[in-house]
C-alpha positions as CSV (number, residue, x, y, z in Angstrom):
1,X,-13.5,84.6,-89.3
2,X,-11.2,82.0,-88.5
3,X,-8.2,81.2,-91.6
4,X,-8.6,78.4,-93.9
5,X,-6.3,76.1,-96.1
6,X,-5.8,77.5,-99.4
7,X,-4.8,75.9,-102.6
8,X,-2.2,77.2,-105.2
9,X,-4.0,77.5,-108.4
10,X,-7.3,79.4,-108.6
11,X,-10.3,76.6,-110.3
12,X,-10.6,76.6,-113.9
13,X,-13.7,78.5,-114.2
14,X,-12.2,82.0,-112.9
15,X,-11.3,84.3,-115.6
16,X,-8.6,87.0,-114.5
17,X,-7.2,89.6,-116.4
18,X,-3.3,90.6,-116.4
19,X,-3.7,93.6,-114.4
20,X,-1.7,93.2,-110.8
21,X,-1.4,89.5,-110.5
22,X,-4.4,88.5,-112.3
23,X,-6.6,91.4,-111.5
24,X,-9.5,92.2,-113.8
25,X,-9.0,95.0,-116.3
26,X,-11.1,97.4,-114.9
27,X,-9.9,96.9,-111.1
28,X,-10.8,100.0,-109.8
29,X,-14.7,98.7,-109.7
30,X,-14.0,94.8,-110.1
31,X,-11.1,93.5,-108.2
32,X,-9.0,95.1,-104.9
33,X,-6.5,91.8,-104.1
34,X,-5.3,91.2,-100.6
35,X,-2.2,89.4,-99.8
36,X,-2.2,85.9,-98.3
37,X,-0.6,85.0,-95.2
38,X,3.2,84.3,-96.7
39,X,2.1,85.1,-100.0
40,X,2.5,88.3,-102.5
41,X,-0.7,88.3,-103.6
42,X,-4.2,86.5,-103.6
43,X,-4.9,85.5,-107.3
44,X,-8.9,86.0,-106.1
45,X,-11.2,89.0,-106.8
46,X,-12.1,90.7,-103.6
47,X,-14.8,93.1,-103.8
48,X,-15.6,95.5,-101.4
49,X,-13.6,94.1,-99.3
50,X,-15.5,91.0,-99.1
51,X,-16.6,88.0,-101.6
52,X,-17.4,84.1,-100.8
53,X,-13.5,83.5,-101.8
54,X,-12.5,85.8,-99.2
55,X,-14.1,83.7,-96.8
56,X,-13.0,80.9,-98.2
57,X,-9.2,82.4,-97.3
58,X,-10.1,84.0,-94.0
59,X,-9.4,87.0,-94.9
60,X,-10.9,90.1,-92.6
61,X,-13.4,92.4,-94.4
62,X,-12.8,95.8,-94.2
63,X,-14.4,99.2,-95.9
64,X,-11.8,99.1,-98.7
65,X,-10.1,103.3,-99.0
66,X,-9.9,102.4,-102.9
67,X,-13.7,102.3,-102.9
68,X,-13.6,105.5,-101.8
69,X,-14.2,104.2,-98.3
70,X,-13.5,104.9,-94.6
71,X,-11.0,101.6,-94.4
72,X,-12.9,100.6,-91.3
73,X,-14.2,97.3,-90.5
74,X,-17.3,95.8,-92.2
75,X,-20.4,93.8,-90.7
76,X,-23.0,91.6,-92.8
77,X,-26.5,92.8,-92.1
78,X,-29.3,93.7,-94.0
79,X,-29.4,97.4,-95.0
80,X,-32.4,99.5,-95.0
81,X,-34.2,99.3,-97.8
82,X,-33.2,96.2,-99.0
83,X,-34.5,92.3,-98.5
84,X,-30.2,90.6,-98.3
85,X,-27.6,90.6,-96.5
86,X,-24.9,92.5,-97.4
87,X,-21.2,93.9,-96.5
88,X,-21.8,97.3,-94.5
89,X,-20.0,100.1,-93.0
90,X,-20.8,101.0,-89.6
91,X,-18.7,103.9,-89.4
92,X,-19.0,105.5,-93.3
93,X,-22.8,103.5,-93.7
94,X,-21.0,102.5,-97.2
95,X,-23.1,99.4,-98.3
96,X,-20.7,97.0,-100.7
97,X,-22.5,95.4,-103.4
98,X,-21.1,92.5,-104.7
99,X,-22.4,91.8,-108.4
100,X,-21.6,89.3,-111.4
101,X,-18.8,90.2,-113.5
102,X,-19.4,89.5,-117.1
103,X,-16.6,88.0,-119.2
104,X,-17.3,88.6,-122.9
105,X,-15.3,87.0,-126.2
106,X,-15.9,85.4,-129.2
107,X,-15.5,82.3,-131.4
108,X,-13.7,83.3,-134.1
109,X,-14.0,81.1,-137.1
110,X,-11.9,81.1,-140.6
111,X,-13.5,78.3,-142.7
112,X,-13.5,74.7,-141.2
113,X,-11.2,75.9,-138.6
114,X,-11.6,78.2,-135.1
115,X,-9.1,80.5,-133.6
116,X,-7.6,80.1,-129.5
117,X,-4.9,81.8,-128.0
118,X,-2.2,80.4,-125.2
119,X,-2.0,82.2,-122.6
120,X,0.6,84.2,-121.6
121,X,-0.6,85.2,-118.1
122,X,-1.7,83.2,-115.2
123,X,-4.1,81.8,-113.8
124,X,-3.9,78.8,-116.7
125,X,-0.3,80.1,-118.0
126,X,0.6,78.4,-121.2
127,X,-3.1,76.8,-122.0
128,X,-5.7,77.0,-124.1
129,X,-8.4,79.7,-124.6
130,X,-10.7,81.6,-127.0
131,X,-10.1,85.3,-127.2
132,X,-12.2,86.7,-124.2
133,X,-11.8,88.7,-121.0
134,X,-13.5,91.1,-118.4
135,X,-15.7,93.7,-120.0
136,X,-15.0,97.2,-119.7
137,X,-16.8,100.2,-118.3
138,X,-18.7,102.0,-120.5
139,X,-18.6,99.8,-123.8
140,X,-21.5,96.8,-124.6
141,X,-20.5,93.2,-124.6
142,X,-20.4,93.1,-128.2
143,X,-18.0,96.0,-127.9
144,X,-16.1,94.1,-125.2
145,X,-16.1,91.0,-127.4
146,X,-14.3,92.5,-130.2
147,X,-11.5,94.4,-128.1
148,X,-10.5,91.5,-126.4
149,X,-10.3,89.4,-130.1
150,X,-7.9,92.7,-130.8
151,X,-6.3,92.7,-127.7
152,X,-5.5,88.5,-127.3
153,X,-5.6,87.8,-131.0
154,X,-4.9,90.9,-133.0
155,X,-7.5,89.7,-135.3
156,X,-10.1,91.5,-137.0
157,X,-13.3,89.5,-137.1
158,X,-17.0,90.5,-138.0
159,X,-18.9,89.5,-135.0
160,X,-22.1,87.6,-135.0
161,X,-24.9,86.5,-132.8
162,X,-24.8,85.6,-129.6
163,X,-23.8,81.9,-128.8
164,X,-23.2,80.8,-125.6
165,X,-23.8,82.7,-121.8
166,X,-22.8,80.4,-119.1
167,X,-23.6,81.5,-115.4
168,X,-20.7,80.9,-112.6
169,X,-22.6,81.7,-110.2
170,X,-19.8,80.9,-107.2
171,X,-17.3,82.9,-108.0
172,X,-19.7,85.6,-109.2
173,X,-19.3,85.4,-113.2
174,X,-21.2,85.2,-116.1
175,X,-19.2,83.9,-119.7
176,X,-20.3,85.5,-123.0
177,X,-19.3,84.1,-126.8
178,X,-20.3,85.3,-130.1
179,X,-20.1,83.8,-132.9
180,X,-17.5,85.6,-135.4
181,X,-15.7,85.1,-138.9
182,X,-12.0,86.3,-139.5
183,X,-12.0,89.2,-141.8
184,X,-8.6,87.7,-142.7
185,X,-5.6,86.0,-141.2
186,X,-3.4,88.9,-140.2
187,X,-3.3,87.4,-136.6
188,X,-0.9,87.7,-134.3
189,X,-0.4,87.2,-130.5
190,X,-1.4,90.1,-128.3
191,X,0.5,90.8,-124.9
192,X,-1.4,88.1,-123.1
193,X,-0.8,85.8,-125.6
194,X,2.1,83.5,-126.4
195,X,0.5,81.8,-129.2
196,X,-2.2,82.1,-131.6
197,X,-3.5,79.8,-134.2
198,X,-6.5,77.9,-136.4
199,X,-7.2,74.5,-134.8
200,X,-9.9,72.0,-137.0
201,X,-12.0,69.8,-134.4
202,X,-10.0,67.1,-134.4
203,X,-6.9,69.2,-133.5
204,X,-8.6,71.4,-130.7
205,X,-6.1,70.5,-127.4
206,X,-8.8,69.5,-125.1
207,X,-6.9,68.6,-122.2
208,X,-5.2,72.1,-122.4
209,X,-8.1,73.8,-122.1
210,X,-8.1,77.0,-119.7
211,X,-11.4,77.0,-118.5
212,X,-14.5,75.1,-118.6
213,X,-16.6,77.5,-119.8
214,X,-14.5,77.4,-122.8
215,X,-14.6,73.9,-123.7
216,X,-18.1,73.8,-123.2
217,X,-18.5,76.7,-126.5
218,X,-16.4,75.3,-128.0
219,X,-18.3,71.4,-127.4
220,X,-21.5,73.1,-128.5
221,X,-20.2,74.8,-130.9
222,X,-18.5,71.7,-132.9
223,X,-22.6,70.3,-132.0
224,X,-24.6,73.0,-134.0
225,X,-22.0,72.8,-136.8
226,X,-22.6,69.6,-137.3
227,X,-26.1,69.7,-136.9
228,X,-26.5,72.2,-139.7
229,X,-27.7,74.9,-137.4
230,X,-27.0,77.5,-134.8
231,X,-28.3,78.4,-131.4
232,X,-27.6,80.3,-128.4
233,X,-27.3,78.4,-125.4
234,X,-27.8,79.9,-121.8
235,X,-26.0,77.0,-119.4
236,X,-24.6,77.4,-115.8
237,X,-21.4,75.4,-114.4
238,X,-21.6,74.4,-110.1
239,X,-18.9,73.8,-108.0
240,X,-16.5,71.9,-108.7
241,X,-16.7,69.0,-106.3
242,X,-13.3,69.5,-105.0
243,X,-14.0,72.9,-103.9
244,X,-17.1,71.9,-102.8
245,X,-15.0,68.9,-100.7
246,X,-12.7,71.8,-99.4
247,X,-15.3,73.6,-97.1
248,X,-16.0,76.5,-99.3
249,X,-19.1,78.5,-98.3
């Protein structure tokens, strides 16, 4: 694979964790960063030591030794058995599945007014966010959504149905918000936090927004309010046409 240009911010739509330069959480199974060319770090999930934003960067794929690999070069075939190509060992025969990561949260809600946190790590330092994040092994998103409203927000909440699921399908993610009422206001930032507070509609910092996924829940959510009545809304968000512009797979 031959290198490609690479920008300095990731797109708005990836959601990284604060584990080793914006890994996810639970890196061991999600995220294995490589370093750029002059860079510390890649701020991009590379999985199996492959993913369409590796390819993006150039990067070589390799049998990654923290999967519990060989650490020897890769090739995209078909494996037996299966009807896709896929990232495979020649040497070990390790196959490396590359799957949608869910991100899970909630919209937590204290009268006429909802809950965000700024955040305190990067990608999208010092903007806007509902209280969300990678889900954990071993726990259910609803489980997921309420540690990460602990962890960001320090807030209890009583969560309730599901609200919005949003596929991102090119950089391999899938967005989950509940719905949720504060039990109370004994909030406070968590470590990935710099700020947490209530915002009414008309004060919600749209342009500071971290992610699209968010404003979009949020948008719909403001909708149904309105309207008198909930739904759960399953969406998807493309490309962004500059990526798209860039040559990205």
């Amino acid at each position: 694979m031959s290198p490609t240009s690479c920008q300095t911010a990731p797109p708005r739509d990836i959601w990284l964790g604060s584990r080793g330069r914006g890994a996810p959480k639970n890196a061991k199974y999600s995220g294995i960063f490589a370093a750029l060319p002059g860079r510390q770090a890649a701020p991009w999930p590379v999985i199996g030591g492959r993913s369409p934003l590796l390819d993006w960067f150039g990067h070589e794929p390799f049998c990654h030794p923290l999967l519990r690999c060989c650490g020897q070069p890769i090739v995209r075939r078909v494996p037996a058995g299966d009807s896709r190509e896929r990232d495979v060992c020649e040497h070990c025969g390790a196959v490396h599945y590359v799957n949608p990561r869910p991100v899970v949260g909630t919209i937590p809600v204290w009268e006429d007014t909802v809950l965000l946190c700024r955040r305190a790590i990067e990608p999208r330092y010092g903007k806007w966010t509902l209280p969300a994040g990678f889900m954990e092994v071993g726990e259910t998103t609803r489980e997921g959504a309420l540690r990460e409203t602990v962890e960001e927000a320090r807030a209890r909440v009583a969560i309730g149905p599901l609200f919005t699921m949003i596929d991102v399908p090119y950089i391999e993610q899938v967005h989950v918000f509940f719905r949720a009422d504060l039990l109370d206001l004994q909030f406070a930032p968590g470590e990935e936090s710099l700020e947490v507070r209530l915002f009414r509609e008309p004060e919600i910092p749209w342009q500071e927004l971290a992610f699209r996924t968010v404003a979009q829940t949020l948008r719909l959510f403001f909708a149904d309010r309105a309207r008198g009545e909930f739904g759960t809304h399953v969406q998807a968000i493309e490309l962004p046409a500059r990526l798209a512009q860039a040559g990205r797979p």
